[in-house]
N, C-alpha and C positions, 0 to 999 in steps of 0.2 A: 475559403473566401465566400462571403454572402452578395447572392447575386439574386437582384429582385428584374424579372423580366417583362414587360405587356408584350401579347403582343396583337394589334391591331387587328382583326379581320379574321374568320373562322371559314376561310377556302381551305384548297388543297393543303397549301405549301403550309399555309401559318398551322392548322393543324398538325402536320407531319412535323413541324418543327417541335410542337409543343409535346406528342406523343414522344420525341426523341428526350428532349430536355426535363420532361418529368421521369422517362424511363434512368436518364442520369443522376435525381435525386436534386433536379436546380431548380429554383422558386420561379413558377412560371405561370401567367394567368395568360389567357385569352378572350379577350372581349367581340364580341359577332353582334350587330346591329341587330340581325330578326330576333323576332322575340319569342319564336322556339326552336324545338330542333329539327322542326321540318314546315317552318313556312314557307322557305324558300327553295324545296328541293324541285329542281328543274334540271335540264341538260339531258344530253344523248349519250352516247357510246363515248368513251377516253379509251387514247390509245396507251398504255402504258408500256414506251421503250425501257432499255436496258439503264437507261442513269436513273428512269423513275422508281424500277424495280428493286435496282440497287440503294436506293435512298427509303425506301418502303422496308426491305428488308431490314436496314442498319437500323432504322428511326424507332417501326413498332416492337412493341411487347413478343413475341415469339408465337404467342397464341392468336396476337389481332394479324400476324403476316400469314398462318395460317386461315384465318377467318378471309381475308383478302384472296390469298388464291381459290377459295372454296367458292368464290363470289364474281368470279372472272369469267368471261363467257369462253369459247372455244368457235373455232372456224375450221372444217376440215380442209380448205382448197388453198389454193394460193393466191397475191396478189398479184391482179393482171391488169395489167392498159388494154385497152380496147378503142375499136373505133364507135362511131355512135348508131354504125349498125351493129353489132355485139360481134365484132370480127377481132380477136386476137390481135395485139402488137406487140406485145412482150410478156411473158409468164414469170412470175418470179417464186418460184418453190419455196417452200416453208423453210427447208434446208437450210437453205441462205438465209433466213431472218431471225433461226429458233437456236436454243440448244436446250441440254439437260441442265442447268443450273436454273433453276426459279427466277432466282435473286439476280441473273444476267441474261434475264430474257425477254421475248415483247409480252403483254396479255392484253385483252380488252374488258374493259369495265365499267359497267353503268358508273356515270358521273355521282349517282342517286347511290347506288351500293358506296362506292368509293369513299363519299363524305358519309356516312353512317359508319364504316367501318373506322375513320376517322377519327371520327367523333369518340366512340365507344371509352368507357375507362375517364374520360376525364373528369369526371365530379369533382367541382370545385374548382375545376378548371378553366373550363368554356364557362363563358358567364353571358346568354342569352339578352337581349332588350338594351343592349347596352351601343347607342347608336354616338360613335365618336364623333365630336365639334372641332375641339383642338387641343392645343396642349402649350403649358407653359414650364419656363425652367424656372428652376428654383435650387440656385447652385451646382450641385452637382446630379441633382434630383429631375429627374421629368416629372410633372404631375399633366396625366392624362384628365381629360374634362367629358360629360357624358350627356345626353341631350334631356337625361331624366335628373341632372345635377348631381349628381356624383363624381367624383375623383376618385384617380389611382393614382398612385407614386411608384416608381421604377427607376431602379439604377438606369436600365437599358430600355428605350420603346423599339417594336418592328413593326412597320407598316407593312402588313400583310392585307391591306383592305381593298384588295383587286384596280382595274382598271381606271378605273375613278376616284383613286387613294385621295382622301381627303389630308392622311397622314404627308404624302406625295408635296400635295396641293400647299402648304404649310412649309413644310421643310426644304422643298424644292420647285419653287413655284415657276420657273420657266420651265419647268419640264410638263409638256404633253403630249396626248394624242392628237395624231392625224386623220384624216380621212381619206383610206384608201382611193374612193371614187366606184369601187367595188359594193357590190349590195349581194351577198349568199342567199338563196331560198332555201330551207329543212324539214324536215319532214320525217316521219318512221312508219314503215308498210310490216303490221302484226306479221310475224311468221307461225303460221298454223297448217296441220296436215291440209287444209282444204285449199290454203292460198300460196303451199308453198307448191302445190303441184303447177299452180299458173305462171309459174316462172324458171328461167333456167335457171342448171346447175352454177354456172359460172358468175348468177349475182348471190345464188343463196349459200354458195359454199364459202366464197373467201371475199375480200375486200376488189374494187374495182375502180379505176381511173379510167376515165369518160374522156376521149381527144376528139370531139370532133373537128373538121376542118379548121375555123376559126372561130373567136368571139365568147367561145362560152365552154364549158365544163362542165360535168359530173362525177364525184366521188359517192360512191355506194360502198355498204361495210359491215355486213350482217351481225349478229349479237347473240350468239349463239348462249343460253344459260348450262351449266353445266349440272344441273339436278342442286345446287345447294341455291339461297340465297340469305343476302343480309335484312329482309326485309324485318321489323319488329311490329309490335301491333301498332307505334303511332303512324306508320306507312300504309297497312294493309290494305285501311278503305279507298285509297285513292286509285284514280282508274288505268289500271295499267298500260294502257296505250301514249297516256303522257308520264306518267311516274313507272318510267321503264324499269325497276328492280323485282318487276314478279310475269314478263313475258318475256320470250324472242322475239327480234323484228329485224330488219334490215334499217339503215338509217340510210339517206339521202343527204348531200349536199350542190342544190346549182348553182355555180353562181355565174355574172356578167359584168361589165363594165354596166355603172348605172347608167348611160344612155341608150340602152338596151331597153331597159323599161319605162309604162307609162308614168306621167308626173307624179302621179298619184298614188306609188306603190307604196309608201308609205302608212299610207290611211286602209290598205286592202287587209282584210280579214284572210284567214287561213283558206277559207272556201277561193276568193275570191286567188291567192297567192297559188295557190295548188293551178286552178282554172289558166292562171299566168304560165305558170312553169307547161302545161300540157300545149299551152300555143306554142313555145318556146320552141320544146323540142319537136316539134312537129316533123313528120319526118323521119324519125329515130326507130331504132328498131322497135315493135310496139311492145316486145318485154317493159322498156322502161316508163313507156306509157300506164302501163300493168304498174307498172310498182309507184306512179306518182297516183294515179289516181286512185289507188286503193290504201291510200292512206290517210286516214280521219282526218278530216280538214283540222280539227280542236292539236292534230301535232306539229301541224303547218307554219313555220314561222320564218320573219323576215330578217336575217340577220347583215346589219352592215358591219362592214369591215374596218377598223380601225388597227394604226398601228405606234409604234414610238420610233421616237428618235434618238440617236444615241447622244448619253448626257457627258459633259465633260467630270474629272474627278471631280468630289469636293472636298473638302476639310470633313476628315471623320471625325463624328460626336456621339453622344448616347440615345443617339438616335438612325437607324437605318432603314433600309425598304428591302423588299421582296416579291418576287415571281412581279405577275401584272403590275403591284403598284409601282415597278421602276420599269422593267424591259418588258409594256404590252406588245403581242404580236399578233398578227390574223391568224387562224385557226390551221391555215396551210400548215402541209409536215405536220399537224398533229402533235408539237412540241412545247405547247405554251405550259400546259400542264406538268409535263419530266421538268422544265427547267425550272419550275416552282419549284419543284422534289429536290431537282438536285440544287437551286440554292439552300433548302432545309438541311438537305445532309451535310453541306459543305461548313454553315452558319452554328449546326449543332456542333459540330467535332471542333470548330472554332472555342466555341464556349465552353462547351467539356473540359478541353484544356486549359481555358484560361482561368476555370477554376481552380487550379492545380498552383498556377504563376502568377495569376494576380493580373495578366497584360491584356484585362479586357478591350483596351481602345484597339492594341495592336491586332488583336484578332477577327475586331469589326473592319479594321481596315486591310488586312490580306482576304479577307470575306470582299467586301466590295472590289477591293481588286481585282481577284477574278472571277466575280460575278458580273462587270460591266464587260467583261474581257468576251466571257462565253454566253452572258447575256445578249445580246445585241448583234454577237454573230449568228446568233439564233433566231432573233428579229429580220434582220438583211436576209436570212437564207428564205426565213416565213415569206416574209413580202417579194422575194423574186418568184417565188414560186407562186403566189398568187398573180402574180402581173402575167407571168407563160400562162398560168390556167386561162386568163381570160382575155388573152392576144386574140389582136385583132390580123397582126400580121400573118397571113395564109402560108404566103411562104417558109416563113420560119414555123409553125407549127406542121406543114407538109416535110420539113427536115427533120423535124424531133420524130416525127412518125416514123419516115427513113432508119432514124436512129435507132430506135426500140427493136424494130423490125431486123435490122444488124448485129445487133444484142444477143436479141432470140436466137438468131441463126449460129453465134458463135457463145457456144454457153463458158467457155473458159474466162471471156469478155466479159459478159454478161456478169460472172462468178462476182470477178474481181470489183466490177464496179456497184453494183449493188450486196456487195457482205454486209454494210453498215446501214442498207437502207432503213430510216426510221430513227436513226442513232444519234441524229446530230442536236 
């Protein structure tokens, strides 16, 4: 059976989907708005859990999942909670988070390596400058529309065009974002022999959860390169302190309830956000002061928190969504990006077969099935975790403290409840 594919948006997921779907031999384009392959590369560290791994493994070429782990950074320590004088509250060993299989493991990855490695191979595939308006049916046909006037036709469209799916917006138009209320500060502090000696072991070896008493958070997460990278020459000139794919650094995240900050934090420049975040934490142990101020105000940036809601079924058509443009979540757990992957893995193996059967409707609608299922319980779990990180209630984060500290003390406890940490 001849199955003609778009699919919207050239992020994680829709790429992965596309490197799956062309490795199957099925007619698949990708349309991405910028108008090359690297105007838009920005972001920090991705955590890549084990459904991302696994959907990374299944999707690419054999040689680009090679390329990928070659491109993954490495952390020797483990992931610890801490208080916000750098005091210990629960350790969690590598142990419990890792094993020997690649393909069913965590990694970390510039955002920047990750979509290059991506990308890679699709000639003729990814089709650059191509900024989606809308789309109209035409029988049993979608014809995609483009803001440079051009059209596509497709059996099938996939709104893969992030958080602000125009595809979304169209097909599903009461569904949006929220506004946490939340506002994240980020940041990335270079790791070099000279500046990593300014700092402990305990931020530069492994990831870190920041509990102070109340009101606010920090997540730190270092980026360790492992001697290879994906950068190619249209990357190289760019300055590695913001186009993370050719140094280490540690990345930052603060965030607060926005009535924490001045009105005006919106209009603050990096310099000016950095300057915010060192009042913040005032107080703290001055490691962290070390790692906000020594980092280029130019990586500094202000990120609000938005999230979604969950959409009721609809009537499946040939037309679907993916990763952000249906389930966006806050960047909490670190899971927005795995659940992109694994709706690609889930969405490919869908299609694979239904090339075989003919029952392409049926397979976009066991896809959506349980995509809104594990979508959105990934949402809920995102935004509760955001809301504890940035409680105000003292006493309930004085109990989670308790708790951790409980944890630690009984590692059998401790085992059982964090084996999956990361997973969800």
């Amino acid at each position: 059976m001849t199955m003609r594919i778009a699919i919207i948006g050239g992020g994680t997921g829709g790429l992965c989907l596309a490197q799956g779907l062309r490795k199957a031999g099925i007619d698949v384009s990708v349309h991405e708005r910028s108008r090359t392959r690297t105007e838009r590369l920005q972001g920090y560290r991705v955590h890549i859990n084990p459904h991302g791994a696994a959907a990374l493994h299944e999707c690419l070429p054999p040689g680009l999942w090679q390329r990928f782990l070659a491109t993954t950074g490495t952390t020797s320590g483990p992931f610890t909670f801490v208080t916000e004088r750098l005091r210990d509250l629960m350790v969690i060993d590598s142990e419990l988070t890792s094993g020997p299989d690649p393909a069913s493991n965590h990694h970390s990855v510039s955002r920047i390596s990750l979509h290059q490695v991506l990308s890679d191979g699709l000639d003729g595939v990814l089709r650059h400058d191509k900024e989606f308006v809308g789309y109209r049916r035409e029988g049993e046909v979608v014809v995609c529309e483009f803001a440079d006037g051009s059209t596509v036709e497709a059996d099938l469209v996939i709104g893969a065009d992030g958080a602000n799916s125009r595809v979304r917006k169209q097909f599903l138009p009461d569904a949006d974002r929220v506004d946490t209320g939340i506002i994240a500060i980020a940041g990335k502090h270079p790791l070099t022999e000279e500046t990593r000696e300014l700092l402990p072991a305990r931020l530069t070896d492994g990831p870190s959860m920041v509990m102070p008493r109340a009101g606010t958070g920090l997540f730190t997460a270092p980026h360790e390169l492992n001697g290879a990278s994906s950068v190619n020459d249209e990357t190289a000139d760019h300055d590695p302190v913001l186009f993370d794919n050719t140094s280490s650094y540690i990345m930052w995240a603060f965030a607060a309830d926005n009535r924490r900050y001045p009105d005006d934090v919106s209009s603050l420049d990096g310099e000016a956000l950095r300057a915010l975040v060192l009042d913040l934490i005032d107080g703290w142990d001055p490691a962290f002061k070390e790692l906000v101020a020594c980092s280029p105000a130019g990586s500094v940036s202000r990120l609000p928190i938005f999230t979604s809601k969950p959409v009721e079924p609809w009537p499946t058509s040939n037309i679907t969504l993916l990763g952000d443009a249906i389930h966006s979540m806050t960047p909490f757990r670190g899971i927005g990006a795995n659940t992109a992957l694994r709706d690609a893995r889930l969405l490919c193996r869908n299609l694979v077969e239904a090339r075989k059967t003919g029952a392409v409707r049926a397979a976009v609608a066991d896809y959506e099935h349980r995509m809104r299922d594990y979508g959105f319980a990934a949402v809920r779990d995102s935004e509760r975790s955001a809301r504890q990180f940035v409680s105000e209630n003292r006493v309930g984060r004085t109990m989670a403290r308790g708790m951790f500290r409980a944890f630690q003390a009984v590692p059998p406890l401790k085992r059982k409840v964090f084996s999956d940490h990361g997973d969800s």
